[in-house]
Structures are given as C-alpha cells and as structure tokens.
C-alpha positions in Angstrom: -17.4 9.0 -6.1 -17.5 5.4 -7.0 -14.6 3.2 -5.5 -13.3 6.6 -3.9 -11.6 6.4 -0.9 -12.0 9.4 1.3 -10.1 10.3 4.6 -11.0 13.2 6.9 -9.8 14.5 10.4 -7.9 11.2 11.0 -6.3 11.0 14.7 -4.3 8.2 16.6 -2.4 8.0 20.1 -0.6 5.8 21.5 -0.4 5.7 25.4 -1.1 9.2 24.8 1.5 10.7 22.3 -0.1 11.6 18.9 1.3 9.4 15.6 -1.2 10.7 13.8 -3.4 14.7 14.9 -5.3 15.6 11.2 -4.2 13.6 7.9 -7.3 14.0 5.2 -6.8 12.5 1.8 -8.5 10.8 -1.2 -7.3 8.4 -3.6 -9.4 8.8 -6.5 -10.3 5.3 -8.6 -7.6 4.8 -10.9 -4.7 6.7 -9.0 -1.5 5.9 -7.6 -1.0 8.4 -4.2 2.0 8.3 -2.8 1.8 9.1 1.2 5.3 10.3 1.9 7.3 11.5 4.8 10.1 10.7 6.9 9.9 8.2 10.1 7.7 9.0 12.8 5.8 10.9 10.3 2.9 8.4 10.8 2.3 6.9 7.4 2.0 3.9 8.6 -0.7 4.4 11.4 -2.4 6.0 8.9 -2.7 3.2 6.8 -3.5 0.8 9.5 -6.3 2.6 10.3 -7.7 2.6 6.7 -7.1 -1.0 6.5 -9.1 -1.6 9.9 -6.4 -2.9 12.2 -6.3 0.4 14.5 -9.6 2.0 15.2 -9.3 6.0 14.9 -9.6 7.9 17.6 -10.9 10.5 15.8 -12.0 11.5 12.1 -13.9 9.7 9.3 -13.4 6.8 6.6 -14.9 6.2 3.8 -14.9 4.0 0.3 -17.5 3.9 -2.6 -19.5 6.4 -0.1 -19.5 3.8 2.6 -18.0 4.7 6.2 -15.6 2.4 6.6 -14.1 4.4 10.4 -13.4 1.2 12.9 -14.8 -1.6 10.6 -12.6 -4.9 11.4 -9.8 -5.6 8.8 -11.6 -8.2 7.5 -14.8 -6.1 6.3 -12.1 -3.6 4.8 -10.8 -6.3 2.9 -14.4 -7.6 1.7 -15.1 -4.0 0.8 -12.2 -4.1 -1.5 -8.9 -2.5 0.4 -6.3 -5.1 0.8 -2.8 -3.7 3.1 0.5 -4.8 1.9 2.3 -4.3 4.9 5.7 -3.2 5.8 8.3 -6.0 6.2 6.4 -8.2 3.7 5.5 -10.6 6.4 5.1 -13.7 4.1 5.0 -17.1 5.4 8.9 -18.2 5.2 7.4 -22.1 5.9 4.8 -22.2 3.5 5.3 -22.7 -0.9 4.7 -19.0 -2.8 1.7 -20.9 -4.3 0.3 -21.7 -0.6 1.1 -18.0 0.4 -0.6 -17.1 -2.3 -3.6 -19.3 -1.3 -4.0 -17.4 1.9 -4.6 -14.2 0.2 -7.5 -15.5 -1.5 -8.8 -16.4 1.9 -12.2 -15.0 1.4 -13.2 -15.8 -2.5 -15.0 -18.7 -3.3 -12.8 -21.7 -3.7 -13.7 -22.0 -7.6 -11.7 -19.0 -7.9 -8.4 -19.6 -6.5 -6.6 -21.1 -9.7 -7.9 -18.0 -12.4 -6.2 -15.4 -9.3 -3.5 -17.5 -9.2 -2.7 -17.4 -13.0 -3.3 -13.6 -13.2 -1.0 -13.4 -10.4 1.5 -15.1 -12.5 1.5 -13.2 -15.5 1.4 -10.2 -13.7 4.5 -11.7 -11.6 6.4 -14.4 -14.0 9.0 -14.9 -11.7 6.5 -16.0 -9.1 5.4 -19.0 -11.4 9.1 -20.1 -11.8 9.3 -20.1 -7.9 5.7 -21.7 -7.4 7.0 -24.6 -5.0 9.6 -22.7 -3.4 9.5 -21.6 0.2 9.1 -18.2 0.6 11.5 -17.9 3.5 14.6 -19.2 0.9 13.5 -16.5 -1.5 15.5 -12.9 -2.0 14.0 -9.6 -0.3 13.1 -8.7 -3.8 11.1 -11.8 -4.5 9.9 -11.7 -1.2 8.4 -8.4 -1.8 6.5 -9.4 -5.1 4.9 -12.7 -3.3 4.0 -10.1 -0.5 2.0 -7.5 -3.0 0.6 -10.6 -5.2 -0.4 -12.7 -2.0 -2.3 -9.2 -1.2 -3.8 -8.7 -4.8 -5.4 -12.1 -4.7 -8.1 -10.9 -2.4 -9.2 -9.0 -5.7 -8.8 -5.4 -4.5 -10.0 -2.1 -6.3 -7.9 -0.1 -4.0 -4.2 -1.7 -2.5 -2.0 -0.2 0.3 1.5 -0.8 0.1 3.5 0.1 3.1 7.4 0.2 2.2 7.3 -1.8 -0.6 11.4 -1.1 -1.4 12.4 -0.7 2.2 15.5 -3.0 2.1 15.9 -3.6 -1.3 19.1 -3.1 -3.5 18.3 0.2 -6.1 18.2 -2.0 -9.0 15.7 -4.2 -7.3 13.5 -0.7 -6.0 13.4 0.3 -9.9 12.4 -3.3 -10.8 9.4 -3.1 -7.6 8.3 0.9 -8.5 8.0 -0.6 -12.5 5.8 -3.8 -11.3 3.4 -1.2 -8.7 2.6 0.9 -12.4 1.8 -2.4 -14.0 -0.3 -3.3 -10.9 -1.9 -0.1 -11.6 -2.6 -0.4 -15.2 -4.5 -3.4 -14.4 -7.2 -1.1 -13.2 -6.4 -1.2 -9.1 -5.9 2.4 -7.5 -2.4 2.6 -4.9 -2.1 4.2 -1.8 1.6 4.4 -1.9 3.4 4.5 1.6 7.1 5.4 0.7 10.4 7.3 1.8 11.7 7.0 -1.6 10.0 10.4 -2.6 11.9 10.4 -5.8 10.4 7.4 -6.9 7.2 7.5 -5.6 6.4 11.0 -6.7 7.8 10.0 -10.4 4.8 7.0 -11.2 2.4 9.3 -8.5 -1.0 11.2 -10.0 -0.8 12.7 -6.8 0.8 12.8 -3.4 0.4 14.3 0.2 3.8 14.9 2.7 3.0 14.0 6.5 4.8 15.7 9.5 4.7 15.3 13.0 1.0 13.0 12.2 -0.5 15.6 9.6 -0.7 16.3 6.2 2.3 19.7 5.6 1.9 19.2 1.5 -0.3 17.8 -1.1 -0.5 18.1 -5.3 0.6 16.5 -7.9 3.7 14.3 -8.3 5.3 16.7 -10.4 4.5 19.9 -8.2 5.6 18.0 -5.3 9.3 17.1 -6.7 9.1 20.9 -7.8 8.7 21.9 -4.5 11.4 23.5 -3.1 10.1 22.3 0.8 10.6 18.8 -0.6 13.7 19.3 -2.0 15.3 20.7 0.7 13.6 18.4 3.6 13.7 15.2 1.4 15.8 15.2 -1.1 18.6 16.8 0.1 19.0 20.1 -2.6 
C-alpha cells in the first residue's frame, strides 16, 4: 500500500535481555496508531528501530513497499519517517527559528522559509517565540518546537515518542489537540503514549505491547472497551 508502513517479527536485545521478541504493526496512510503500554514494555525500542537508529535483530521493515530493516536514520528520514523523540531533545542554546532550521536539514535551502511559515500556522505560539531560546521556553512549548522542528523534514509518516510525558493535564489536552491537527494536514502518527486514555480517544487504531510484543490490537474505541485495558491501564 502506498506510504504504508509495515512491521513484521520485530526483535531487539540488549546485552542479551529482550526489549523487544515479536511486535508487527501497520500504520496505514492517513492514520493516527497509538503504540501503548506500560514501561519496559518496549515502545520505544520499537520506534528506534523504525526510525533507523537501532538495527533489528530480527524481523522486517517496510514503507511505500520499500524495506526499510537497518537503513541509517538518515535514509529513514529521506524516505519520509521523521522520530520525535522522548525528552524533546531541542537545542536549549539555539533560537526556536534555528532549531527549526535543523530539521529541515536535508531540503533544499530554497525551501526553508515556506516550512518555516507552515510551521507557524500550524504552531502560532512558535512564531511569537521565534527568537527565543528554546532552553528558556516551558515543557509545553518545548514539546511543540520538538514535533515542528521534526515536521520540517516534510514527513508522510511522524513518530512521536512521549509527546505529554511531563506536561501539566491542561497542557497534555492542548499537545493531543495539536497531534489531530498535525494529522489533518495529511501526515499519518505512530503514536508512542502511556496516556492510553488519550491516545486511544484521537487513535484510528492502536496495538498494546507487553514484556516486547504486541498482547492487543483494534480500534481505539474497542481498545478503551476492553476490559484487559481497563483493568491493566486504566485502573477500573
């Protein structure tokens, strides 16, 4: 399928223990997938090996039909899968507008100010904080330069990794509302949350890791239903 992203079999190890033994998955073009579970799970591994910076050990990758297993980050990236990862990791030293910068690394330099722009109206408080550094900014703000500086690479699929880890609830509403409009501007979201409440609510789908492998996967709403879920995750 066209800008399809297709996982089978995936495996990982670390100094020999397993983060991740069998997690298969597709995020279809279009979708938001919400990869849930709690920590340890390996959500994260799993992502990093989508996103090329771990190489599986075992199992197969693909997007828009092309493999994709143990291709460097930066040919994941050219291929059109950006990773937001967790912590937000921007540049505390450098303006929002030179973070942003970075993330537009690998377009042509004629295009920098148009991704910029849609940036901004897709983040307005980003424009207001153009020249401020990112370090000075709140966990909040933070987060939005993190998924922006991220979507300025042009993307048809984007990875966030704990986008509201740390962030006050009004602020998670505020960042769950901005990854739907991200989506409505035509980018599918692999969606790498312990908020399972939230996550599953904006989901078209979603899978539940365990101990490294996929336990559960439907819809957002079957998932909430679920009375696994509910009991494991959200606490009923």
């Amino acid at each position: 399928m066209q800008g399809a992203l297709e996982v089978s079999g995936l495996a990982f190890a670390y100094d020999g223990a397993a983060a991740v033994r069998d997690v298969s998955l597709t995020v279809k073009p279009g979708e938001i997938v919400a990869l849930l579970g709690a920590n340890g799970a390996g959500k994260s591994t799993t992502v990093r090996m989508i996103a090329g910076v771990l190489r599986p050990q075992k199992g197969d990758i693909r997007f828009d039909g092309e493999v994709l297993s143990g291709s460097p980050s930066h040919h994941v990236v050219r291929r059109g899968i950006t990773l937001v990862p967790e912590g937000r990791l921007v540049f505390p030293q450098m303006t929002v507008m030179e973070n942003l910068q970075l993330g537009a690394h690998i377009k042509e330099r004629g295009r920098i100010g148009a991704l910029v722009d849609k940036a901004f109206t897709l983040f307005p408080r980003l424009a207001e904080r153009r020249g401020q550094l990112a370090g000075s900014m709140s966990g909040g703000e933070q987060q939005m330069l993190a998924i922006a500086r991220g979507l300025m690479a042009e993307p048809r699929l984007v990875i966030l990794d704990e986008p509201s880890l740390g962030l006050m609830p009004k602020v998670t509403q505020e960042m769950f509302q901005l990854i739907e409009a991200v989506n409505r501007s035509g980018i599918s979201v692999l969606l790498v949350e312990q908020n399972l409440h939230q996550s599953l609510r904006i989901a078209h789908r979603g899978y539940v890791l365990e101990k490294g492998a996929v336990v559960l996967a439907g819809t957002g709403e079957e998932l909430l239903a679920n009375a696994y879920v509910q009991r494991a995750f959200l606490g009923r």
